[in-house]
C-alpha positions in Angstrom: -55.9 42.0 -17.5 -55.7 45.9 -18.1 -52.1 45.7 -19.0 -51.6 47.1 -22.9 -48.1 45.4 -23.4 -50.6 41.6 -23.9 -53.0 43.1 -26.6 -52.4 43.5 -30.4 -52.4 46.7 -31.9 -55.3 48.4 -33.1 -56.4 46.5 -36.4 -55.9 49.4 -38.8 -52.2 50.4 -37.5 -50.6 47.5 -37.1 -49.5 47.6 -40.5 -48.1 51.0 -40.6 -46.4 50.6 -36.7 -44.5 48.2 -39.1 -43.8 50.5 -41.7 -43.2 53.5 -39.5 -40.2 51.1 -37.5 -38.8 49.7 -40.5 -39.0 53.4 -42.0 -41.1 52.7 -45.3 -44.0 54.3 -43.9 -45.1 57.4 -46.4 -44.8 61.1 -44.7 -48.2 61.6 -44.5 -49.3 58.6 -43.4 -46.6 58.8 -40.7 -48.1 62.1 -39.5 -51.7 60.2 -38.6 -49.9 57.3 -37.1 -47.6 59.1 -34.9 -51.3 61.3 -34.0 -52.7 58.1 -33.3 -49.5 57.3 -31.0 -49.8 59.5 -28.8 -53.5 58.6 -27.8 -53.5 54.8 -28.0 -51.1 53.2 -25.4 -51.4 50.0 -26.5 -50.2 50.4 -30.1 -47.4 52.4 -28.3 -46.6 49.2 -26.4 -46.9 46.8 -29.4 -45.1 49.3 -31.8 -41.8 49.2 -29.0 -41.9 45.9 -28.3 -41.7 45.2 -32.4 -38.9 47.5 -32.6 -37.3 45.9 -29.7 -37.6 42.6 -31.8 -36.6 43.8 -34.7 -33.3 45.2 -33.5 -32.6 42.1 -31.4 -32.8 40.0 -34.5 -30.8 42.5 -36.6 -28.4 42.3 -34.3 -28.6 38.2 -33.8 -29.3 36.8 -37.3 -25.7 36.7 -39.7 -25.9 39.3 -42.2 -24.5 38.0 -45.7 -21.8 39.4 -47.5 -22.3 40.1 -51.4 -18.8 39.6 -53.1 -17.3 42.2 -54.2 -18.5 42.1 -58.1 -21.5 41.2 -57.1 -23.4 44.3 -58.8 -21.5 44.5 -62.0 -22.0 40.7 -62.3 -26.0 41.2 -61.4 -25.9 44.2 -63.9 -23.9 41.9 -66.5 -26.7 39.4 -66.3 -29.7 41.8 -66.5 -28.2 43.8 -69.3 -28.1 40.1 -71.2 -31.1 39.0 -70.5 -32.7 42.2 -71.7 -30.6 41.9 -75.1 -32.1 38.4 -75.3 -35.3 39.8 -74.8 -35.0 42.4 -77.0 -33.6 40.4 -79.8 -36.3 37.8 -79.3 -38.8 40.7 -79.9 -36.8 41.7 -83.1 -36.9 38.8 -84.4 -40.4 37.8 -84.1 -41.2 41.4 -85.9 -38.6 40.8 -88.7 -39.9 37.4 -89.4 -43.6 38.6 -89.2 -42.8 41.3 -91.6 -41.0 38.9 -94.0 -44.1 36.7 -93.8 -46.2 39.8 -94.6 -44.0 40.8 -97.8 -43.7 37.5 -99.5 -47.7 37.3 -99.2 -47.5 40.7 -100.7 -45.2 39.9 -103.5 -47.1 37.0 -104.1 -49.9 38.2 -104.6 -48.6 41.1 -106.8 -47.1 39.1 -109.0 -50.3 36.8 -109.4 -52.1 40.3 -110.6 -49.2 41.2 -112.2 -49.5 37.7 -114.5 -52.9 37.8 -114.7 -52.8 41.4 -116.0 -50.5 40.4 -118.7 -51.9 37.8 -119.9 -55.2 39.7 -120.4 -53.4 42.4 -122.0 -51.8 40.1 -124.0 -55.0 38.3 -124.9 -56.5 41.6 -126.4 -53.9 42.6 -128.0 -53.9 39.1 -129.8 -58.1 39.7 -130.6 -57.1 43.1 -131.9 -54.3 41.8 -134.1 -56.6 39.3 -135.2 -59.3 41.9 -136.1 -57.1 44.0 -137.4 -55.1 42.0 -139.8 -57.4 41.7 -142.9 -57.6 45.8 -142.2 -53.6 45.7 -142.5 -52.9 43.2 -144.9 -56.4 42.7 -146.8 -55.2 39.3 -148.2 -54.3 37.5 -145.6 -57.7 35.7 -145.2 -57.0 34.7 -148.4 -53.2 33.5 -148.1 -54.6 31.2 -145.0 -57.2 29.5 -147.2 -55.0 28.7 -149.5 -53.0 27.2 -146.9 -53.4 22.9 -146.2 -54.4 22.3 -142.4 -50.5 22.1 -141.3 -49.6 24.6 -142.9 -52.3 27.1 -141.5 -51.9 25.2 -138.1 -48.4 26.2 -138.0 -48.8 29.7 -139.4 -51.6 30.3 -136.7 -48.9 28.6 -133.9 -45.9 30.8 -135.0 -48.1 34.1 -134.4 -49.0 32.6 -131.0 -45.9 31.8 -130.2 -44.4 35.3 -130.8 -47.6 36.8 -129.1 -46.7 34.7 -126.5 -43.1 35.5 -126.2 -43.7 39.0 -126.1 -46.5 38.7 -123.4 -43.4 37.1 -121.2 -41.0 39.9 -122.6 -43.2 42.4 -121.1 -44.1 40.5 -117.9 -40.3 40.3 -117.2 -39.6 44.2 -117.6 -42.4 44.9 -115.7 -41.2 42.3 -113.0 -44.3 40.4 -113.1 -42.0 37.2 -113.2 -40.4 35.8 -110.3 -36.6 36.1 -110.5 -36.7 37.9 -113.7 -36.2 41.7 -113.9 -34.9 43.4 -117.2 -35.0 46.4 -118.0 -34.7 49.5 -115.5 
């Protein structure tokens, strides 16, 4: 029952007796295995008989044969797949960032408006106050107006106030689709 040949390897080299044979073990790890080798007959034993395996079924099992283009076809492939990828990435950004400058644009052009028409709204109080400074009978020329008559006065001014509020929205590209000007 002494014989070393029926007993597993010691538990913390049988991993690297593994490595070491199929010759992925690191250097220095290599070093303190092949140390431990030469003391430990058992893991000696275990360690040739696993190479002895190995070999016999390298030697027994069919070894497949790639076709000829097999790497450029495998490189083909990957080099796809990692356009795909990438353009998938690309894509995702592009339409994130279009999502982020619409929201933007929008809601420029709602300050944009509501600028305008505030601007516009002033101007309108101070043309108001200032018109019976400029023309100092114009508060009597609307009294001597009948309601229609004032009504459409009053409406014609608004009207051009308002047409120039949308004049000056559209050169300052406050309108959407409209841009004159520069």
């Amino acid at each position: 029952m002494n014989d070393p040949t029926l007993l597993p390897p010691c538990a913390e080299f049988e991993f690297d007796l593994v490595e070491m044979v199929d010759g992925t073990l690191p250097a220095e790890r290599a070093r303190t295995t092949r140390a431990h080798l030469e003391g430990c007959a058992r893991c000696r034993a275990w360690q040739a008989d696993y190479a002895r395996l190995d070999a016999g079924l390298m030697a027994a099992l069919p070894r497949p044969a790639l076709l000829a283009d097999f790497d450029a076809r495998l490189q083909g492939r990957l080099a796809a797949e990692t356009r795909r990828a990438v353009g998938a990435d690309l894509r995702t950004q592009v339409e994130s960032d279009y999502r982020s400058l619409v929201d933007s644009l929008r809601s420029g052009a709602r300050r944009s408006v509501l600028l305008s028409a505030g601007t516009m709204a002033v101007a309108a109080l101070g043309a108001a106050i200032l018109l019976p400074v400029v023309w100092p009978g114009a508060g009597a020329a609307l009294a001597a107006l009948d309601p229609v008559q004032r009504a459409t006065v009053l409406g014609g001014i608004g009207g051009a106030v308002a047409l120039a509020a949308l004049g000056w929205s559209a050169m300052q590209g406050a309108l959407p689709g409209v841009r004159l000007g520069a």
